[in-house]
C-alpha positions as a Markdown table, in Angstrom:
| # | Residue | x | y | z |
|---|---|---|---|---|
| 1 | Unk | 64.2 | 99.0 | 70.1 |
| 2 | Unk | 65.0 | 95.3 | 70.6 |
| 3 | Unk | 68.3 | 94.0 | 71.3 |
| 4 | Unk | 67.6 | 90.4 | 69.3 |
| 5 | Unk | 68.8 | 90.4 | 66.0 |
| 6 | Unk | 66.5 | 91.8 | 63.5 |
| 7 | Unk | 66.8 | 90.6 | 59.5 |
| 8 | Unk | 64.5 | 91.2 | 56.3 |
| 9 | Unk | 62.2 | 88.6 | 55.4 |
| 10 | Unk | 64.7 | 86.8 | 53.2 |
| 11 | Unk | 67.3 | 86.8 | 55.5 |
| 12 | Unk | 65.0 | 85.1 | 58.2 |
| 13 | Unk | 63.7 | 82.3 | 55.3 |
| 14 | Unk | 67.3 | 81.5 | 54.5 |
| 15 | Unk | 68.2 | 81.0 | 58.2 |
| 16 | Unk | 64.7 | 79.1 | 58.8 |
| 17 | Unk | 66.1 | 76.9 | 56.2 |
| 18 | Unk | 69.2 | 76.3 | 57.4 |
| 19 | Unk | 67.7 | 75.5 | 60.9 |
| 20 | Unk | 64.8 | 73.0 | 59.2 |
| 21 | Unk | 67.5 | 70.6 | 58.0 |
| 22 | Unk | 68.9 | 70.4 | 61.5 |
| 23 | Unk | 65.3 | 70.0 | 62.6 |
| 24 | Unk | 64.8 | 67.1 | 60.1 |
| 25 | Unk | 67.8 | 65.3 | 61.3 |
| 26 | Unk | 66.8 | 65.7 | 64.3 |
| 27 | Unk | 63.3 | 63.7 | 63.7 |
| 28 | Unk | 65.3 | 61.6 | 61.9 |
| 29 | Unk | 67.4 | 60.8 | 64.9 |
| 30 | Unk | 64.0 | 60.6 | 66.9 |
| 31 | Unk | 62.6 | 58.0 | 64.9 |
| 32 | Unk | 65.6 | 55.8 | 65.6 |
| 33 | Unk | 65.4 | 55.9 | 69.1 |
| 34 | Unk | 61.8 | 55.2 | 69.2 |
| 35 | Unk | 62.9 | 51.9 | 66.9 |
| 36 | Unk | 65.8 | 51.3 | 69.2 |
| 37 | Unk | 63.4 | 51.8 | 72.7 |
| 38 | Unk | 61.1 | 48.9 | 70.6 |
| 39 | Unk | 63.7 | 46.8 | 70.2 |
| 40 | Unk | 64.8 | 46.4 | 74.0 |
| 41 | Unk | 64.5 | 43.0 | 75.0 |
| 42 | Unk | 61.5 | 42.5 | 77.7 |
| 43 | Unk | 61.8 | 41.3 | 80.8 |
| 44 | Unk | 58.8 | 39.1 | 82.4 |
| 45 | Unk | 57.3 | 39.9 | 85.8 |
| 46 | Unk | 56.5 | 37.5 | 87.7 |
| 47 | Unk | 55.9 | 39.4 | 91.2 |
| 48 | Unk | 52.8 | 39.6 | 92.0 |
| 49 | Unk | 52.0 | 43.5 | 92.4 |
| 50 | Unk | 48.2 | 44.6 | 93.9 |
| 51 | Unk | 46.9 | 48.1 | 93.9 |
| 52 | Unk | 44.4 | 50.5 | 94.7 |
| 53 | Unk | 42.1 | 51.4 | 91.9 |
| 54 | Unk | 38.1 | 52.9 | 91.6 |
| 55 | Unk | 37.1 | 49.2 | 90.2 |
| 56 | Unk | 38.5 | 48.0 | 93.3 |
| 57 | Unk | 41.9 | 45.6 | 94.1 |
| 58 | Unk | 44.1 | 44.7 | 90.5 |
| 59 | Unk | 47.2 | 43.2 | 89.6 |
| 60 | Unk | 49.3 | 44.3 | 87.1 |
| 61 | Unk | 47.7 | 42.3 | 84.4 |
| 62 | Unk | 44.5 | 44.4 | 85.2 |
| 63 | Unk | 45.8 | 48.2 | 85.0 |
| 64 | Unk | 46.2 | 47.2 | 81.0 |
| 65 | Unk | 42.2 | 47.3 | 81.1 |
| 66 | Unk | 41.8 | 44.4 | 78.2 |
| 67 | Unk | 44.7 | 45.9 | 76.3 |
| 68 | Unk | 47.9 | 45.0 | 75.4 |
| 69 | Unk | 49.8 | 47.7 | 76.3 |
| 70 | Unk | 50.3 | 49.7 | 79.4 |
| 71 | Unk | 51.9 | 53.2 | 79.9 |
| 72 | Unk | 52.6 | 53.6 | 83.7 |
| 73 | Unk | 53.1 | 57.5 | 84.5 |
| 74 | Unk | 54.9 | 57.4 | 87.7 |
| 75 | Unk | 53.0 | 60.8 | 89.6 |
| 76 | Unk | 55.1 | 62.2 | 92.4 |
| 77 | Unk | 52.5 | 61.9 | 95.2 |
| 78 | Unk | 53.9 | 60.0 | 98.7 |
| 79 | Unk | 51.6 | 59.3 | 101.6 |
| 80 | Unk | 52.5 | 62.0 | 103.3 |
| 81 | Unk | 51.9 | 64.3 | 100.4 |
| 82 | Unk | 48.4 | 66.9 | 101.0 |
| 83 | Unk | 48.6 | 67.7 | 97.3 |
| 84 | Unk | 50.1 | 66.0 | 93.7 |
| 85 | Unk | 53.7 | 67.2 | 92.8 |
| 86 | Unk | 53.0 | 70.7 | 90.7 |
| 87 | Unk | 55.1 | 69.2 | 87.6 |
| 88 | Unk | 53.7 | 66.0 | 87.7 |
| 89 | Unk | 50.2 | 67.5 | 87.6 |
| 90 | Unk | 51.2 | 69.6 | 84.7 |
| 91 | Unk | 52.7 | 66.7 | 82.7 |
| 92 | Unk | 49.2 | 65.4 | 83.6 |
| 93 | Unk | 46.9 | 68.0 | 82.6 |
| 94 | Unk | 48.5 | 67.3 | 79.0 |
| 95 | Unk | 47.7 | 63.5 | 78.7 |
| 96 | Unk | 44.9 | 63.8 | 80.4 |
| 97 | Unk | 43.1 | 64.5 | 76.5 |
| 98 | Unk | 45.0 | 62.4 | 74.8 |
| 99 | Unk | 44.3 | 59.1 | 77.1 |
| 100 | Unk | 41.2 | 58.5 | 75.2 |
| 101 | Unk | 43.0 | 58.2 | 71.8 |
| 102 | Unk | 45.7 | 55.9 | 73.2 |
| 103 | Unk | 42.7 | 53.6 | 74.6 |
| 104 | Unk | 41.7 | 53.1 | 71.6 |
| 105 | Unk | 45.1 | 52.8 | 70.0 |
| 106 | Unk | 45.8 | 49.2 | 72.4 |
| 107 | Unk | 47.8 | 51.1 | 74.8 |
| 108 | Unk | 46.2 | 52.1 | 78.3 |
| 109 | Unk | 47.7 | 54.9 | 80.1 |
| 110 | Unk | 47.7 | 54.9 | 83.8 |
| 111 | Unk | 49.1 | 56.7 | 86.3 |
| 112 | Unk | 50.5 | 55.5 | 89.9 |
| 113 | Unk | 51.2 | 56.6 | 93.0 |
| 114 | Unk | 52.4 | 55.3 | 96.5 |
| 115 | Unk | 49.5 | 57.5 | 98.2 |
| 116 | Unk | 46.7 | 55.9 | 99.4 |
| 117 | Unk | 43.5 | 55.5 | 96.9 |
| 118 | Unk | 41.1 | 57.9 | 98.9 |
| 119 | Unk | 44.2 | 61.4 | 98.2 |
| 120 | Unk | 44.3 | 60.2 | 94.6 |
| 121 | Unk | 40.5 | 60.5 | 94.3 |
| 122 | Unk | 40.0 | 63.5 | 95.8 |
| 123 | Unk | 42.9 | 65.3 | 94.0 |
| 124 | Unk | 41.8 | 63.9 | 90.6 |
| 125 | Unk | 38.1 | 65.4 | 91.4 |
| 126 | Unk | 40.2 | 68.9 | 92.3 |
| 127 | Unk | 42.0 | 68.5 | 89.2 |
| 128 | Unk | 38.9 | 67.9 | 87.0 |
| 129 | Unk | 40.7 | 64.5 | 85.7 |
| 130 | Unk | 39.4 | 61.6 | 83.9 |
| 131 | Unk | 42.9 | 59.2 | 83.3 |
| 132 | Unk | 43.0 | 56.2 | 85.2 |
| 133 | Unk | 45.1 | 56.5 | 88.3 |
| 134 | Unk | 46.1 | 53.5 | 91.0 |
| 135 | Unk | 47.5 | 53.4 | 94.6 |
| 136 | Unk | 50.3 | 51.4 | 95.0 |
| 137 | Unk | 50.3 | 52.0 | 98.6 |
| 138 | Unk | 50.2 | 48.6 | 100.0 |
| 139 | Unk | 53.0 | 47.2 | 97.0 |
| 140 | Unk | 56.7 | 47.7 | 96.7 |
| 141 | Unk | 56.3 | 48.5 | 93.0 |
| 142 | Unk | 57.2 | 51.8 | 93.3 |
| 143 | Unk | 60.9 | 51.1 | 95.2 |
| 144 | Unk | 60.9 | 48.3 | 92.4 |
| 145 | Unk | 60.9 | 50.6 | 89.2 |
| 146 | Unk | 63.3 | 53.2 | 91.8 |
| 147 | Unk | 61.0 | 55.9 | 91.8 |
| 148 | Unk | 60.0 | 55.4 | 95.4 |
| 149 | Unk | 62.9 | 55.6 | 98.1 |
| 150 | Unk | 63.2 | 54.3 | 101.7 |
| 151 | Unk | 64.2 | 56.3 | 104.8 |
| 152 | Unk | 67.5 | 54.2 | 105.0 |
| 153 | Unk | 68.7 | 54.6 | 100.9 |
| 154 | Unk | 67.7 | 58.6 | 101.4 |
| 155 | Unk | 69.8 | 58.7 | 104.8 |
| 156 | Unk | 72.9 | 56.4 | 103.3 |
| 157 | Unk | 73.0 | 59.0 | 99.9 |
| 158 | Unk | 72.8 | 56.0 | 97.7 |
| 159 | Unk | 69.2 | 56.6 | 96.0 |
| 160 | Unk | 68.9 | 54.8 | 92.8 |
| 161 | Unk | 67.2 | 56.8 | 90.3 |
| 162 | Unk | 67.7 | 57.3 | 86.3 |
| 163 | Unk | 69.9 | 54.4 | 86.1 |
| 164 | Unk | 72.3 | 55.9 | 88.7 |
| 165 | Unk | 73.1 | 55.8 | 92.1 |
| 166 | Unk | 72.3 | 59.7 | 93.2 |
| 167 | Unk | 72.5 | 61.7 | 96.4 |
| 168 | Unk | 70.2 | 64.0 | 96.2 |
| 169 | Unk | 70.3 | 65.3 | 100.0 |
| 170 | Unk | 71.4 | 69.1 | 99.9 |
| 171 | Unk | 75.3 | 69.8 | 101.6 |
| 172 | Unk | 74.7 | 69.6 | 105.3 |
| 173 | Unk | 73.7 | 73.0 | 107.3 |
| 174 | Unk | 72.6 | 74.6 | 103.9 |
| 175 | Unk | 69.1 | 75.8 | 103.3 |
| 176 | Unk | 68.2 | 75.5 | 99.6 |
| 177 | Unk | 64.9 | 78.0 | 99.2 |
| 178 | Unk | 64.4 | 76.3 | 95.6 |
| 179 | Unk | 64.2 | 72.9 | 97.2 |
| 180 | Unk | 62.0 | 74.4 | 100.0 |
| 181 | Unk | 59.6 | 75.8 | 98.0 |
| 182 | Unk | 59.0 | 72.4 | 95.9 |
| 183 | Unk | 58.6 | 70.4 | 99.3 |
| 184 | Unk | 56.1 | 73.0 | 100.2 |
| 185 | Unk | 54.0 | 72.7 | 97.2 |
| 186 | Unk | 53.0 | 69.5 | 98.5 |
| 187 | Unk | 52.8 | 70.5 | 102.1 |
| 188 | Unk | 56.0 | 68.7 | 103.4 |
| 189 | Unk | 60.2 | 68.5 | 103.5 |
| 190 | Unk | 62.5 | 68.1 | 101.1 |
| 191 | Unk | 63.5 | 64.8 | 101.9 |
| 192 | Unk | 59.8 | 63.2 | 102.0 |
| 193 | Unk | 58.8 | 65.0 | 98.8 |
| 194 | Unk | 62.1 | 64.0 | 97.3 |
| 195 | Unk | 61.7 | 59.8 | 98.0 |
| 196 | Unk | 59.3 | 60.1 | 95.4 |
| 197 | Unk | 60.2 | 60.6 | 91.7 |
| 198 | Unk | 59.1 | 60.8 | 88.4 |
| 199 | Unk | 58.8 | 58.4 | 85.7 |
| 200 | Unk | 57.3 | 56.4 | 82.9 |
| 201 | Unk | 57.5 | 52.8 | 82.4 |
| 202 | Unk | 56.3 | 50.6 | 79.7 |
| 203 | Unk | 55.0 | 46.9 | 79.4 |
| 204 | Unk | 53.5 | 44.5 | 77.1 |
| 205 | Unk | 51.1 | 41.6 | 78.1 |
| 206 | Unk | 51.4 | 38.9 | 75.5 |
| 207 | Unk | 50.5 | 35.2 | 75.6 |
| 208 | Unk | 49.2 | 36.1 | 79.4 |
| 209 | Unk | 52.3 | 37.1 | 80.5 |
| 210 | Unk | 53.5 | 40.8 | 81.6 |
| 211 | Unk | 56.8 | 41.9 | 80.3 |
| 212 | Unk | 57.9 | 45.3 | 81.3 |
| 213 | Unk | 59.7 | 46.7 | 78.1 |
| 214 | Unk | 61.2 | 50.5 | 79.3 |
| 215 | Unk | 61.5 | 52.7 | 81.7 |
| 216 | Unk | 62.2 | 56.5 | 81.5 |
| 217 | Unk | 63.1 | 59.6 | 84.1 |
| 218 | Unk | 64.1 | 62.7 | 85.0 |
| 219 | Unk | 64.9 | 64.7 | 81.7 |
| 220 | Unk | 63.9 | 61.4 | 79.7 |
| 221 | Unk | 60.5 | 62.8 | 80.8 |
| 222 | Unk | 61.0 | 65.9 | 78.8 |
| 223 | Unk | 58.9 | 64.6 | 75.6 |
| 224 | Unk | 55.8 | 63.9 | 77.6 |
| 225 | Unk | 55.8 | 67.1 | 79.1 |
| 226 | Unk | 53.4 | 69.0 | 76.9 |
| 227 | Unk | 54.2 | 72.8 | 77.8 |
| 228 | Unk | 58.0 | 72.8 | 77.1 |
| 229 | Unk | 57.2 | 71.2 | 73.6 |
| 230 | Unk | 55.5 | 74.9 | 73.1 |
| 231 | Unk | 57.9 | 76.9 | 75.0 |
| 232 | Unk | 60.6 | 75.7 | 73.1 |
| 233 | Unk | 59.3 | 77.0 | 69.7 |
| 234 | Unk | 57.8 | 80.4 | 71.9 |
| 235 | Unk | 60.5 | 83.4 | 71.1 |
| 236 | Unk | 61.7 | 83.0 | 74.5 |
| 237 | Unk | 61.9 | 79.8 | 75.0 |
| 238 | Unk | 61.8 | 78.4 | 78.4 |
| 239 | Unk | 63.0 | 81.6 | 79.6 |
| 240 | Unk | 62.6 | 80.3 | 83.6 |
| 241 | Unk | 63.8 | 80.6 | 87.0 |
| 242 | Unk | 62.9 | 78.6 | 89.6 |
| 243 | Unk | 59.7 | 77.1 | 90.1 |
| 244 | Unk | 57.6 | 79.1 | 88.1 |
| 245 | Unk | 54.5 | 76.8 | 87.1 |
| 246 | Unk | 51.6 | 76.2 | 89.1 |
| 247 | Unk | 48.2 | 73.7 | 89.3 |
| 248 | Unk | 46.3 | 74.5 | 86.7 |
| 249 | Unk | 43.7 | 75.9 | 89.7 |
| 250 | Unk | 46.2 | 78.3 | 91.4 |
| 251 | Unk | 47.1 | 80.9 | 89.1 |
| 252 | Unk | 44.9 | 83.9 | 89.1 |
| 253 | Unk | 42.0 | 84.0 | 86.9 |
| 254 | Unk | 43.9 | 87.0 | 84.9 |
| 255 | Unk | 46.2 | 84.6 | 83.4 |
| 256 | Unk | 44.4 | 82.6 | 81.4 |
């Protein structure tokens, strides 16, 4: 017998109801803020930025591809990474189908990271991946857009990072195994795994000039992360603890 409350069918439509008005004002209040992230002002960027990418060397200007929007996924993967952060490589796995309609929508997705071209590559061939991703190894764009960190910001607990100075450093002399195990999924420590973070940033090329427009982290990332969007109408919802997701090539063939 299950312990969740049970009803007759029009017991459960009269509550579904009740809850579809809150979900309507709810898309309601989504459609705002999509106005509202429109309406920011833009900022131009003049600094000249250069990165890694299969076409060879490109500014800024070129990751848009001959569009006029670009959609810059910022993928957790440092140099001293062996493998892509495991949640940035599930956010990826879901807009990995949809980059094609986007393309041809004016807007090019992207992807960057501070690891250098020849990792991304080889991970994006493990990963089965088609989306466009650069190297920004060589550039400071990353530390610019404060999803990359320096030695000296991590060691000072000052990080910049979702619009907030943060310390993310665990309390001295204590092991965290949660923390550990993340860093491990990319074959390194906390604190190198943790100078990288996660992101997305917007800009606009108009009138050739390139205007970065929004910028978005942590749980701002929550919309773009496919699977949660299904767990959170599953029964359950996201019923988790700890780091239970994996590359889409690690679980056992049994769970599919």
């Amino acid at each position: 017998m299950t312990d969740h409350k049970t009803g007759t069918r029009k017991e459960w439509l009269a509550a579904r109801l009740e809850l579809l008005e809150a979900e309507k004002e709810l898309t309601r209040r989504s459609d705002e803020l999509a106005r509202r992230r429109q309406e920011l002002p833009w900022v131009r960027i003049d600094k000249e930025y250069r990165f890694g990418t299969d076409e060879g060397t490109a500014s800024l200007a070129d990751l848009f591809r001959g569009r006029s929007q670009l959609l810059v996924y910022h993928f957790m993967f440092g140099p001293e990474y062996a493998a892509g952060c495991p949640s940035c490589s599930a956010i990826a796995d879901g807009f990995d189908g949809f980059v094609v309609h986007l393309a041809n929508h004016d807007v090019t997705l992207c992807a960057v990271s501070r690891a250098p071209l020849a990792k991304l590559q080889a991970y994006k061939r493990r990963m089965s991946w088609t989306f466009p991703w650069a190297s920004s190894f060589d550039s400071d764009f990353n530390y610019d857009f404060h999803v990359a960190h320096t030695k000296k910001e991590w060691d000072s607990g000052a990080v910049e990072y979702n619009f907030r100075v943060t310390d993310f450093r665990p309390p001295a002399g204590e092991e965290n195994p949660v923390l550990a195990e993340f860093a491990s999924c990319v074959g390194t420590d906390w604190a190198t795994f943790r100078r990288e973070g996660p992101g997305v940033s917007a800009f606009v090329l108009d009138a050739g000039a390139v205007y970065h427009t929004y910028s978005a982290y942590a749980r701002g990332l929550d919309g773009l992360w496919g699977m949660y969007q299904w767990l959170d109408r599953a029964p359950r919802g996201r019923n988790e603890t700890g780091l239970w997701w994996r590359r889409h090539d690690e679980y056992r063939h049994d769970e599919h």
